[in-house]
N, C-alpha and C positions, 0 to 999 in steps of 0.2 A: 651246853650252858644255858642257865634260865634268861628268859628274857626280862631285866630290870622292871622294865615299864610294865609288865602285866603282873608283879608283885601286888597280891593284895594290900601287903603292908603300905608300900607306897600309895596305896590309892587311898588309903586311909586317914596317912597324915595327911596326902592333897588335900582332903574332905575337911578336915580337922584346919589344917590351914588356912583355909575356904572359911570357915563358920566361925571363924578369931576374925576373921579381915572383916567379918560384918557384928563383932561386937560393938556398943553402940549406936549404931547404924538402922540393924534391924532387930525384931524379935524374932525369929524363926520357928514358924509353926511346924513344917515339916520339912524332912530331904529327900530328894530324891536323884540316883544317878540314871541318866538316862542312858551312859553309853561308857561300855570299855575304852581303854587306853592308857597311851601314855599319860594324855588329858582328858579325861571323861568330860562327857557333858551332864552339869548336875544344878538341878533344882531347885532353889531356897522357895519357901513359901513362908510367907508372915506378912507382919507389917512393917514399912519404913518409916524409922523414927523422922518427923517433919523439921529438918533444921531449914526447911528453903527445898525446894524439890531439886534446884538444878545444885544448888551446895551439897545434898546428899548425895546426888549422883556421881558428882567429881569427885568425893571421895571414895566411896564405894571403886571407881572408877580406879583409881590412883591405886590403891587397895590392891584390888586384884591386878591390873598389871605388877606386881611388883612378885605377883604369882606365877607370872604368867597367862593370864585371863582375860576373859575381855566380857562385862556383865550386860545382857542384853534385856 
């Protein structure tokens, strides 16, 4: 049996997922995944829209936990 987690599909909508949670947010100039998995580790590159640096953050923040993630 396939392993779920190694499903491109899945890593797809993760990505896709991922890139809605920072609608708003940010503008996203490029992606990049740096690593297989269940959870890849993946790159946003752009600009953060300024609502307050640490207000952008908490939500971005809140955003992705609800992904599972945690944005560094």
């Amino acid at each position: 049996m396939a392993n779920p987690n190694s499903d491109p599909t899945t890593a797809a909508l993760t990505l896709q997922a991922l890139q809605r949670a920072l609608l708003g947010l940010m503008e996203i100039e490029s992606v990049k995944v740096l690593t297989a998995g269940p959870h890849p580790a993946v790159e946003f590159t752009g600009r953060v829209r300024d609502l307050g640096e640490e207000a952008t953050f908490d939500e971005i923040l809140e955003r992705f936990a609800a992904l599972g993630y945690t944005p560094l």
